[in-house]
C-alpha positions, 0 to 999 in steps of 0.5 A: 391421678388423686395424688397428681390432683393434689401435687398440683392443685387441681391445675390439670381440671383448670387447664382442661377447663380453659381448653375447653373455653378457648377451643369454644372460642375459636368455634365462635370466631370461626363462625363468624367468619363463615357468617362473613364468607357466605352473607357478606355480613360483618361484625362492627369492631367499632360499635361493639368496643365503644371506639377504644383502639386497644380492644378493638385491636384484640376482637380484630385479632379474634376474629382473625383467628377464625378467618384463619381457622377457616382457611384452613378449614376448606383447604383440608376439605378441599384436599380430601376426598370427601368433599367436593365443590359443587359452586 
């Protein structure tokens, strides 16, 4: 493992490394998500980005991913049975 560290230049240790910062990431979108599903409240794209179109097209992105990671979330949870809806 030493002589592939070294082969590559410690890439592998920084491509763990950005694993672990987008998985955390997706962790907080999917959050706020949650957050969004469950109180209503939203996260302000406009306020948070100073108005600029072109950021507050990616943050919408962002978020979109945890929306989406959600979806998924309850649609496996749903479908095992290990959960079971009680609302």
């Amino acid at each position: 493992m030493v002589l592939l560290n070294l082969l590559t230049f410690g890439l592998w240790s920084k491509l763990g490394r950005l694993t672990h910062y987008a998985f955390d990431a997706v962790l907080v979108s999917a959050f706020l998500a949650g957050m969004k599903r469950s109180t209503g409240l939203t996260f302000k794209t406009d306020k948070a980005t100073g108005g600029n179109p072109e950021v507050t097209g990616w943050v919408d992105r962002y978020l979109g991913v945890g929306e989406w990671v959600m979806d998924q979330s309850v649609a496996i949870a749903g479908a095992s049975g290990w959960f079971e809806r009680t609302r």
